[in-house]
Every structure is written in C-alpha cells, then in structure tokens.
N, C-alpha and C positions, 0 to 999 in steps of 0.2 A: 793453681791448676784446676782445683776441685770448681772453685766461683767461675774460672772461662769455661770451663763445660757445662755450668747451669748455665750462662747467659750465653752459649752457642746453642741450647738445646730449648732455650724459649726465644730464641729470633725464629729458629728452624720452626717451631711452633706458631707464632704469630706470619709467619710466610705461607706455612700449611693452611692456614685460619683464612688468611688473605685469599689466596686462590683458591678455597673452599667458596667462600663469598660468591668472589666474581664468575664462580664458576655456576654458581647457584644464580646468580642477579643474570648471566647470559641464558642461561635455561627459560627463566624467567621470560625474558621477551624475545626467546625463539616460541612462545607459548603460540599453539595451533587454532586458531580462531572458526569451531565449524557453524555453519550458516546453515539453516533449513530451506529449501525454496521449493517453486513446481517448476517444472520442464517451461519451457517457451521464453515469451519476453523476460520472464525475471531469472531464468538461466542464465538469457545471452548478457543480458544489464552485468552481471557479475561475475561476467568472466573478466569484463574492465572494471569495476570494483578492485575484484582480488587483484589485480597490475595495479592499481592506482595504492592500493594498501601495503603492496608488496615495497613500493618505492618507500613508504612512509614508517617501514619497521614491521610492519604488520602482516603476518601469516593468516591468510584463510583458507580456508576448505569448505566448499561448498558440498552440501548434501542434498538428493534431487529427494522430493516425493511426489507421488500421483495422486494422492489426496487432499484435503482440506483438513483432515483429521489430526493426520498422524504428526504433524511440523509443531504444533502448542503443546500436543502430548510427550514429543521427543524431548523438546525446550524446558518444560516443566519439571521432568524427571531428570534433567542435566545432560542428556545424553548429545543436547547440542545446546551454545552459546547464546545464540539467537535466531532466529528467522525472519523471514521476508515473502511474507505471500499475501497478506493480509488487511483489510480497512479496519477502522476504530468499530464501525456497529459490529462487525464479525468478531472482531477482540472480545469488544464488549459481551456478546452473546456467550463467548466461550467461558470467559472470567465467571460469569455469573450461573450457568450450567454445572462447568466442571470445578467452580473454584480455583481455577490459576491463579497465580502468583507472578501476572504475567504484564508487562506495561510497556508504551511505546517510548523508544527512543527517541525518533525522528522517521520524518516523511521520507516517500518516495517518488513514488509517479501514481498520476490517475490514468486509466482505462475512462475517458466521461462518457458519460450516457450524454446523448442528444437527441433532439429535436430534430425529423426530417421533413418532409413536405414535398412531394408533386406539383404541389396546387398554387403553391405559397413563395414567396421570398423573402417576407419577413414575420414573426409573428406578428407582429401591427396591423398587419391584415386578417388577422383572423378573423372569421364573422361572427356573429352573434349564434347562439347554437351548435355551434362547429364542433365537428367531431373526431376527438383527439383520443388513440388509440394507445393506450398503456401494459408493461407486462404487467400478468395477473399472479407472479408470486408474491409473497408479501416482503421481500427485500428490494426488488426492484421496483416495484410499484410506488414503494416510499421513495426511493432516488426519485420517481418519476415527478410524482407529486410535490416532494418539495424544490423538484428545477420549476414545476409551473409556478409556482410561489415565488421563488426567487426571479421571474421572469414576469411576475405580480399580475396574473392572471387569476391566480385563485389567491387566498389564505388559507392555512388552515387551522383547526382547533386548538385551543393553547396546549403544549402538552403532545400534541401529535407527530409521530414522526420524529423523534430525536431519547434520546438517552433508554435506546432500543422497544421505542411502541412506537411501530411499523404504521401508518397513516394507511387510511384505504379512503375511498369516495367516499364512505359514512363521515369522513372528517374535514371536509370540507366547510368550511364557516361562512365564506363568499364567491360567490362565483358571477363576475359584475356580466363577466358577456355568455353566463348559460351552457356555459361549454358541457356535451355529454363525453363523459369519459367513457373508453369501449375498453373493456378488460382481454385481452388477448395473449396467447403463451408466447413469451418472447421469443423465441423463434422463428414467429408468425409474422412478428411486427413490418419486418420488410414488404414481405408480401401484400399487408392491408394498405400499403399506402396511395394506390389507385384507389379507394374504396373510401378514406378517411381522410379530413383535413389535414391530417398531421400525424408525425406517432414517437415515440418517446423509444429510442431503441440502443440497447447494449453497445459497445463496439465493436465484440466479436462478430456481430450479427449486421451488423452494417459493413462491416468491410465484406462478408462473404457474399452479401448481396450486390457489392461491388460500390458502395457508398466512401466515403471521405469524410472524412469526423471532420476537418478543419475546411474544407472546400464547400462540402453538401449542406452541413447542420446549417440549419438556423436558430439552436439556440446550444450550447453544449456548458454543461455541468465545467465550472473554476477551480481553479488549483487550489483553494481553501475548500473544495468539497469532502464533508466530514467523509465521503467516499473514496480518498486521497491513499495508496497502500500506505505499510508502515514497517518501519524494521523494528522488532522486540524483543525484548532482553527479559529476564526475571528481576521482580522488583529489588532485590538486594542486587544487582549488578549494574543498575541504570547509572551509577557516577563513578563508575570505575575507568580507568582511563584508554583502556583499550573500547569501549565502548564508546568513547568521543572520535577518537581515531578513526572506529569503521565508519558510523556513520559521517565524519569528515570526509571520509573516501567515497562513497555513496554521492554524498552530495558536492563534488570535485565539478570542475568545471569539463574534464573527458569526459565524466560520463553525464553530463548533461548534453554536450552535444552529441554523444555519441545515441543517446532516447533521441533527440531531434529527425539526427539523419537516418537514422536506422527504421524508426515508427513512424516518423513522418504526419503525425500525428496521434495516431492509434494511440501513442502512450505519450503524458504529455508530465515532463516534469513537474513534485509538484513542492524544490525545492528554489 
C-alpha cells in the first residue's frame, strides 16, 4: 500500500512537472515582440508586418516615436526588442557617440535620393560645367555625392564618404566634365531646378514638389544603397530565433508588394 502511494505521488508529480513545462514553453512563445518605429511609411509597413508575424507565431507590438533619439535609446536599455526607423551611417553614428550595443538584422526599404532635372533626360547629357545642386547638410550631401560617383560622374577621395566621414566637394578626386556643385538646404532643392542642371533631392522633398522618384528621376540611389533602412536588435539577440522570424515577416512577400502599391515608389523595397 505504502509503495502504490509513492508511485501514485510521483506520476502525480512528474504530471505536475509536465504541465509546469508546457505551460512555461507556451508562455514562452506567446513572448510579446515590441518594435520601435516613427509615425508614416514605417508605421503603415507594420501594421502588415505584425499580420504577416501573427500568422507565423509571432506577437508584435509596435511602439510609435517622434524622434530619431529616443527608438536606439529605448532598444539599448531593453525597453524594446528592436526597431526600425533607421540606415547603417545613422546606426553607425549612434554606436560610435553613445556606445550601443546595437547591430542590424536585416534590411528594409529605401527612401532614394534622386537625381531631377528640367533641362535634361538623361544624365549623358550633361554638359561640361553644369551645374548640379546638392543638399548642404553633411549626411545628405554624401548620399548626393556618392550617387554622382556611382553614376561615375565624379570619384571621390579614398576613404571619403563611407564608414561615417561624410564627403563634401573638398573630396572630390575627379571631376572629368567640371561639374560645379551648388550646396543648397534641402528643401530648396525643388525650387532651384529652373535655375540648375540638375539637383540631387530627398524623396520627402520631391514628392511635395509634386515629383515621382520612379517616373521623374534620372538617376535614383539602388536597393544596395548603404542608405537602405534597417531593422535592429541588440548584439546579443541578433541569432535568436524569433529575430529570424520578424525579419522573415518584414521581408514576406505582402509586405513587399504591399511598399509597391502603397509608395508607389517613394519607398522602394530594399529586400
């Protein structure tokens, strides 16, 4: 009698143990996935994200901020998973300011910077001298300068323009057709294009001017542009599995077409 009642009092045990388990392993991947983002295009992207992840097991919660600041600081301190608002030089700059512990998953979409022109229809006409109007901050002026490079207009300095030293017209190495860069505040750039050959403009800033990144430009920044967003994790989380999963869901074949039809180009996948 004495032995059926230890061995009825350790099944009842290892039953307790069992659904202690499962009950911990279900907690486990009802686990709450929260995302840092900013209001607009990368809001609306992730509200199909979070359906496309939902399907896949995967709980997200997206958190909105209005700043540039506060999404690596949030991320950093744990207070969120990951975010998504961000390119590699911005990464880069923060890593190296504030010290994160901060690294990219995987890509997202670009915003490209292009090339406009009045005057023009192809860069191959450009003339000799011409004059190509660039923003005059130092993060956009390097997007600018290295699309004219990769559109092999100019080169520039070894060194310049990549692993965050910002290129300006001082680094320019060749310049075969003379071209004068005209430094102007990006928001301007629409406006100077009566004025200038050509000009190198945001997409925020060309669509308000009533511009078409994919119809207008004649030259627009690649999906391999280091200016490409990025979704990022903390480096101890980058191989963890729910980390494959979001960005599996991110880069899903919905929400690819759903950046096509929706942005229409303004944002161009850049998985």
């Amino acid at each position: 009698m004495q032995r059926r009642n230890i061995l009825k009092a350790l099944s009842t045990l290892a039953l307790a143990s069992a659904t202690l388990v499962a009950s911990l392993g279900a907690h486990a991947d009802d686990k709450v996935i929260k995302v840092g983002t900013i209001g607009g295009p990368d809001s609306q992207i992730w509200e199909v994200v979070t359906k496309v992840a939902k399907r896949e097991g995967l709980n997200v919660k997206v958190v909105e901020f209005n700043d540039y600041v506060q999404p690596n600081a949030a991320l950093d301190a744990g207070d969120l998973d990951a975010n998504s608002f961000q390119h590699q030089p911005y990464l880069d700059s923060q890593v190296k300011q504030r010290g994160y512990k901060i690294v990219s998953a995987g890509l997202t979409y670009i915003s490209p910077l292009g090339i406009y022109s009045k005057k023009l229809k192809s860069l191959k006409d450009l003339p000799q001298g011409a004059r190509v109007a660039v923003p005059n901050d130092p993060s956009n002026e390097n997007r600018a300068l290295l699309l004219l490079q990769t559109q092999g207009l100019i080169t520039l300095k070894a060194g310049a323009g990549t692993d965050g030293n910002n290129a300006t017209p001082l680094d320019v190495a060749t310049n075969p057709k003379k071209i004068k860069l005209v430094e102007l505040d990006a928001a301007q750039l629409p406006r100077s294009l009566s004025d200038v050959d050509a000009a190198a403009i945001n997409t925020n800033f060309a669509l308000a001017a009533g511009l078409q990144p994919t119809k207008d430009a004649i030259a627009l920044e690649g999906i391999h542009s280091p200016y490409a967003n990025l979704i990022a994790v903390r480096a101890q989380d980058k191989d963890k599995p729910w980390v494959k999963k979001l960005v599996a869901a991110y880069q899903s074949e919905d929400v690819r077409q759903f950046i096509k039809t929706q942005f229409k180009g303004a944002v161009v996948p850049s998985f």
